[in-house]
C-alpha positions as CSV (number, residue, x, y, z in Angstrom):
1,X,63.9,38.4,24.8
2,X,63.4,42.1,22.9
3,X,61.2,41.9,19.6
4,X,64.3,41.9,16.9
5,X,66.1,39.1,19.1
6,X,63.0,37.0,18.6
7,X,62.6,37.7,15.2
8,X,66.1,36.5,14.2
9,X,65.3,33.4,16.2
10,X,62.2,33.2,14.2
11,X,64.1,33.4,11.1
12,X,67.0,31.1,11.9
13,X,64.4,28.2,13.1
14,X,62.4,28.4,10.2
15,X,65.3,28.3,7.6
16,X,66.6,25.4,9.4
17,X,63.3,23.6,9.4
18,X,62.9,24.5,5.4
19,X,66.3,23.7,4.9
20,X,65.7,20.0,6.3
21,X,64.9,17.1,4.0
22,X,63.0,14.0,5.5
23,X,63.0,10.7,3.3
24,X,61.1,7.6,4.2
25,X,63.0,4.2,3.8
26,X,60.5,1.0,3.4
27,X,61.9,-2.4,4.4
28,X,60.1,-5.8,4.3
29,X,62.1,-7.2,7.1
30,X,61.5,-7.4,10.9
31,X,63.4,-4.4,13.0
32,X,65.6,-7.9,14.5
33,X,67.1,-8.7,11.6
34,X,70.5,-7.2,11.0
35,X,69.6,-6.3,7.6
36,X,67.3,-4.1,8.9
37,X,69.5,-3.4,12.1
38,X,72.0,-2.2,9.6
39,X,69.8,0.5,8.0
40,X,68.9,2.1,11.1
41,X,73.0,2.5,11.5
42,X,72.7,4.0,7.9
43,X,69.9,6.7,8.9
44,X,71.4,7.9,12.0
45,X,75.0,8.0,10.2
46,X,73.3,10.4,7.8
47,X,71.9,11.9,10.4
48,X,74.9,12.3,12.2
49,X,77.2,13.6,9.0
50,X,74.5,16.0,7.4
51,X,74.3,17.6,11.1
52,X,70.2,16.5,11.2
53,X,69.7,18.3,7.7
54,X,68.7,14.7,5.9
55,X,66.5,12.9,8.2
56,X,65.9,9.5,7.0
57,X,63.1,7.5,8.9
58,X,62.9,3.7,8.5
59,X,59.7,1.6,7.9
60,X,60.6,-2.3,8.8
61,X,58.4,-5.0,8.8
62,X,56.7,-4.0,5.3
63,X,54.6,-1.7,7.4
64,X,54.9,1.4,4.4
65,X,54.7,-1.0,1.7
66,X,54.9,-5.0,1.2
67,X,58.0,-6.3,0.6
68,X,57.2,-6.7,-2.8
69,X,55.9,-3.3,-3.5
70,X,59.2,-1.3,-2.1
71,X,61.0,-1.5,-5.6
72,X,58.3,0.0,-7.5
73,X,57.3,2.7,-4.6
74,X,61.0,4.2,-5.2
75,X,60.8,4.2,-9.0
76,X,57.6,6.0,-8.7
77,X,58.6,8.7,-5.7
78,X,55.6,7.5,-3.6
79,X,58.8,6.7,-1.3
80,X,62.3,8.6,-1.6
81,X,64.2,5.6,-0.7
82,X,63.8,1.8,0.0
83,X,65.6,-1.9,0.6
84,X,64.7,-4.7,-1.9
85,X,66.0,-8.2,-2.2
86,X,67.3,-7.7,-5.9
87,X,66.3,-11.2,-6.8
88,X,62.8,-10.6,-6.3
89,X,62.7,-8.4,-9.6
90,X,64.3,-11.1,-12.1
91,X,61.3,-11.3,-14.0
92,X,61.6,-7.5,-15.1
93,X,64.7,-8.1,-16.1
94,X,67.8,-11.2,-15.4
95,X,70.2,-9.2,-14.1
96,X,68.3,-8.4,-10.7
97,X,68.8,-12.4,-10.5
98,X,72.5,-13.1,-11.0
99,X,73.3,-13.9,-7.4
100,X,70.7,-16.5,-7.3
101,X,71.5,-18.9,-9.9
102,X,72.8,-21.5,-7.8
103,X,76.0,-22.5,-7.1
104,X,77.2,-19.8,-9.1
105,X,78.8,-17.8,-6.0
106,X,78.0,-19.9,-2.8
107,X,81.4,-17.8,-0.7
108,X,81.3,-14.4,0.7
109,X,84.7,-13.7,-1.6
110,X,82.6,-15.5,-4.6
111,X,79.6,-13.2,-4.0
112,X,81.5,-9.8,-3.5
113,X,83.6,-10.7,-6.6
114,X,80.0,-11.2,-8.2
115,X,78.6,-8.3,-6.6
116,X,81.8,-6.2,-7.7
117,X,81.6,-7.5,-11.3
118,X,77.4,-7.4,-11.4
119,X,77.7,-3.5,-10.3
120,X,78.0,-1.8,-13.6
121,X,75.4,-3.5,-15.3
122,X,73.0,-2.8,-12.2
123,X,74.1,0.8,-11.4
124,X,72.9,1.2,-15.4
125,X,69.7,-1.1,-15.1
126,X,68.5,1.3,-11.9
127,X,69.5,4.3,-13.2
128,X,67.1,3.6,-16.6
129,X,64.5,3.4,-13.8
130,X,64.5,6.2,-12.4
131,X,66.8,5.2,-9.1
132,X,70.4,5.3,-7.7
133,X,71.9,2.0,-6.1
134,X,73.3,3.2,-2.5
135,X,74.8,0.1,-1.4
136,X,74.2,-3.7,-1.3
137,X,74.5,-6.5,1.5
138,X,74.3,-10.1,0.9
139,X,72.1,-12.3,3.3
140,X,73.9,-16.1,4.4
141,X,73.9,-18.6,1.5
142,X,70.7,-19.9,1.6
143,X,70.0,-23.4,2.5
144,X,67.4,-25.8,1.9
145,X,64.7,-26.3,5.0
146,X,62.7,-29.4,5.3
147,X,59.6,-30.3,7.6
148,X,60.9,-34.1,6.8
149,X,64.3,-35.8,6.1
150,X,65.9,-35.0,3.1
151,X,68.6,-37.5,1.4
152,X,68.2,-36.7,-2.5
153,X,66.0,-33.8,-4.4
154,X,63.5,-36.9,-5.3
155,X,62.4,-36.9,-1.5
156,X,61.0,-33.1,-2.1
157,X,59.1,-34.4,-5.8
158,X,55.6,-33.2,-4.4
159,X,56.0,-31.2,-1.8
160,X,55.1,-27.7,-1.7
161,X,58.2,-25.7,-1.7
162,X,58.2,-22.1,-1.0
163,X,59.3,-19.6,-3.8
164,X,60.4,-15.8,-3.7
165,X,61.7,-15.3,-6.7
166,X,61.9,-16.8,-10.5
167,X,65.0,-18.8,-9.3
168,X,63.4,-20.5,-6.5
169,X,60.3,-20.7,-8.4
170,X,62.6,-22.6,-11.7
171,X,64.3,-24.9,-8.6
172,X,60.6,-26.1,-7.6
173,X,59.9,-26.7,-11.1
174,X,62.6,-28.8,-11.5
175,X,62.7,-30.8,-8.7
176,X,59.5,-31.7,-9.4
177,X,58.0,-29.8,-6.1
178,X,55.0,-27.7,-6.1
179,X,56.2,-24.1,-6.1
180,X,54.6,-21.6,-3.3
181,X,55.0,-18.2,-3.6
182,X,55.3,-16.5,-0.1
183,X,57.1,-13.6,1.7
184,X,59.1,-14.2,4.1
185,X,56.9,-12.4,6.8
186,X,54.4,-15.3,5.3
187,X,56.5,-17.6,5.9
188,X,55.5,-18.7,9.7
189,X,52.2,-18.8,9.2
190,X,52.1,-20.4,5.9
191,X,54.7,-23.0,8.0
192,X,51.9,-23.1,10.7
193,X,48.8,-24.3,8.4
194,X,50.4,-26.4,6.2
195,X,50.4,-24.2,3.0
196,X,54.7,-25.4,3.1
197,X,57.1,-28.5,3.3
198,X,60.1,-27.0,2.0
199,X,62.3,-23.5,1.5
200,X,65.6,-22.5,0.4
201,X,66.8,-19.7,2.6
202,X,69.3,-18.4,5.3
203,X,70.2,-19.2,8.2
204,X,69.4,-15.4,9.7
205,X,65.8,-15.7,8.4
206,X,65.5,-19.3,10.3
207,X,66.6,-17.8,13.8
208,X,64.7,-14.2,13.0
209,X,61.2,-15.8,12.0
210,X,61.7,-18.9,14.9
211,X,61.8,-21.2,12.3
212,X,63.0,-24.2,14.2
213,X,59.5,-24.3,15.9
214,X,57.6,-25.6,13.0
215,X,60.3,-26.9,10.4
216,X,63.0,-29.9,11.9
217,X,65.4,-30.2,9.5
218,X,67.9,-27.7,8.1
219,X,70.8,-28.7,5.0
220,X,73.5,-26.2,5.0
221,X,74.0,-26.5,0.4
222,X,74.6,-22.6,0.3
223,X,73.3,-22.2,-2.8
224,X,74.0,-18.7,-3.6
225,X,73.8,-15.4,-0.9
226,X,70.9,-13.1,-2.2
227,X,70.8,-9.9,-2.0
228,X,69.3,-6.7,-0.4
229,X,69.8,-3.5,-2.4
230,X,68.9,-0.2,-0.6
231,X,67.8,2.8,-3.1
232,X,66.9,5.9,-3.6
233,X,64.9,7.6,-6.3
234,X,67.3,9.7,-8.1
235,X,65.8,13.1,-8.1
236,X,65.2,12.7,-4.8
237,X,68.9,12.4,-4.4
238,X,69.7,14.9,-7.2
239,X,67.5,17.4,-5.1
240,X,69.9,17.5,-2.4
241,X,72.8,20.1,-1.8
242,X,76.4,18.4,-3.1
243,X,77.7,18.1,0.6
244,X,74.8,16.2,1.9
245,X,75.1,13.6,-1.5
246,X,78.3,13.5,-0.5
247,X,77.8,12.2,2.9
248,X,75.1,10.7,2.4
249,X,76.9,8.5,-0.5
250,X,80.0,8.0,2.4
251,X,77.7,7.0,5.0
252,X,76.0,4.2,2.1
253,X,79.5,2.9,1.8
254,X,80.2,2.4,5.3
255,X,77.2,0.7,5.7
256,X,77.6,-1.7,3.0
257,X,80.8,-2.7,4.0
258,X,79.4,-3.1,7.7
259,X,76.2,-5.3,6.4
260,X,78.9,-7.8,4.3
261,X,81.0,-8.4,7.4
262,X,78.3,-8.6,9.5
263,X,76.1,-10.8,7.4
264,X,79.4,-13.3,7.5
265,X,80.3,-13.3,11.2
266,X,76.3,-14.1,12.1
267,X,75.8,-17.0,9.7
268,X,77.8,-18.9,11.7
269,X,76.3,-17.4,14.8
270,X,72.9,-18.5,13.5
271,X,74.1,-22.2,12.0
272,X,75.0,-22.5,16.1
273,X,71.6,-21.3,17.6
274,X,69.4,-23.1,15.0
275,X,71.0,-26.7,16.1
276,X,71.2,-25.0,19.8
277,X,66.8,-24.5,19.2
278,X,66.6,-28.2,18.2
279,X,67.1,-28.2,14.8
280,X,69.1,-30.8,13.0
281,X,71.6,-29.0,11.2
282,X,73.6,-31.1,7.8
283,X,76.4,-29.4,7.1
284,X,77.7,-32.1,4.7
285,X,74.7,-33.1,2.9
286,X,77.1,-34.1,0.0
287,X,74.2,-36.0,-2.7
288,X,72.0,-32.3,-2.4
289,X,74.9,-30.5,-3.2
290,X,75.5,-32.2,-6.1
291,X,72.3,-32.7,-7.3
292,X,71.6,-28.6,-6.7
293,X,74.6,-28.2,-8.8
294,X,74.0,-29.9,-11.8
295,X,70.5,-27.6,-11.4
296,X,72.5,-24.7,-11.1
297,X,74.5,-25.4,-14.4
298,X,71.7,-26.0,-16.1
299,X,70.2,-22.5,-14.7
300,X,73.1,-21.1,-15.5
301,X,72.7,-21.4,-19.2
302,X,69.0,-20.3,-19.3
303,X,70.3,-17.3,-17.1
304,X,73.0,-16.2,-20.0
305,X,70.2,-16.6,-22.6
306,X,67.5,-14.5,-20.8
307,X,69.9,-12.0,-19.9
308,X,71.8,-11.7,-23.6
309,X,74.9,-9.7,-23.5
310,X,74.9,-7.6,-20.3
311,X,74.4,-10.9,-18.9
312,X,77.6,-12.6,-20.8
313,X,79.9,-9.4,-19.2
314,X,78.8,-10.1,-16.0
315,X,79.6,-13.8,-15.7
316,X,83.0,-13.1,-17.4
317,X,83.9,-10.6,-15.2
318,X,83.0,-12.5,-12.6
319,X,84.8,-15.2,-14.5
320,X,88.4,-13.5,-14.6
């Protein structure tokens, strides 16, 4: 190669090197789970459509930051991008808690018609924090886990009932159980030494963390479908070139479209394998139903008074 031919290749490799952007995308959740499953479709779509120019790598397991921690590392760019469950910040503010007042959406159509009529309020909420929402996907409804039979909410008055966010932390309260706050990556463990007798969550996270070894009894009340949000802190995104926002925003949609259909085709997937692992699995469980109900009305009220009047939109846009 002569001395000007190397030069221009020089050149051209290191303005495609500078002209690359690399993010780093935190989750809390194990690589199997197809929440996470579903980001690493997201990063190598962008990948694909910005022709390697937005390199997005992804962190599962809470190995970059806790589970916990991921919201706050995107407000405050010590990350460029991460996946929350949106519940898990009610106490900063109610409306990162509306699709876990129970029995308020317990159907995938309920929740997307909740997610659709929540999204204004939240793309506001984020943005006054310094973030843009890129897309949401719901986990299963989540359901209540037992290490003993369960016939009424009395039989859990007591126990110590793991909590993740205020909802489940208010349910414990109420029922009179002891609440335990745990991450789900805890949650074996804590399972394993006795630190738990009782959860509310989905049927993925009870095949993905091999729940069926330690806990017996599973009661399928759907209670609401949490969930994830994945974000990016917005002058990280206002940074980029308009052609790679834009595919970057296309490739967000396609994924969160993806993540709801997939989310709804495995529940049932996982409701089979958790009764296939030995677990017995209530799917009438009529008496909880109603008892978690008359909860959820009663959470529903404290919900519209925490949450004032973005809350009251919400619910009556949900409502229409």
């Amino acid at each position: 190669m002569n001395k000007l031919a190397l030069v221009l290749a020089c050149a051209a490799f290191s303005g495609s090197a500078l002209s690359q952007t690399k993010w780093d995308l935190p989750s809390g959740y194990a690589p199997n789970t197809f929440q996470v499953q579903n980001l690493q479709w997201f990063a190598e779509e962008v990948d694909k459509a910005t022709a390697g120019k937005l390199k997005i790598t992804l962190h599962p397991g809470a190995s970059l930051f806790k589970a916990n921690e991921i919201k706050r590392a995107v407000q405050t760019a010590q990350t460029q991008a991460g996946e929350f469950i949106l519940s898990g910040a009610a106490n900063e503010n109610a409306l990162f808690g509306v699709d876990s007042i129970p029995f308020l959406a317990t159907t995938y159509p309920a929740a997307k018609k909740l997610d659709d009529a929540s999204r204004p309020a939240l793309d506001k909420l984020l943005a006054g924090q310094g973030m843009k929402l890129l897309y949401t996907v719901p986990w299963p409804g989540q359901s209540l886990y037992s290490s003993k039979p369960v016939t009424a909410l009395a039989d859990l008055k007591g126990k110590k009932m793991r909590a993740y966010n205020p909802a489940t932390t208010r349910i414990a309260e109420l029922i009179g159980a002891q609440p335990v706050t745990i991450q789900l990556a805890e949650l074996p463990q804590a399972l394993a030494t006795g630190g738990v007798d009782t959860f509310l969550t989905s049927s993925a996270s009870g095949v993905d963390s091999k729940l069926h070894e330690q806990v017996k009894y599973f009661y399928d009340v759907s209670a609401w479908l949490p969930r994830n949000a994945v974000v990016v802190n917005a002058k990280a995104f206002d940074a980029l070139d308009p052609a790679t926002q834009a595919a970057l925003l296309k490739a967000a949609a396609a994924a969160g479209e993806r993540g709801w259909k997939t989310s709804e085709q495995k529940d049932g997937e996982y409701l089979k394998e958790l009764a296939a692992k030995g677990m017995t699995v209530d799917r009438s469980s009529t008496k909880l139903k109603s008892e978690l109900k008359a909860i959820g009305e009663r959470m529903t009220a404290e919900w519209l008074k925490q949450s004032g009047a973005d809350g009251k939109a919400v619910i009556d846009a949900y409502n229409k």
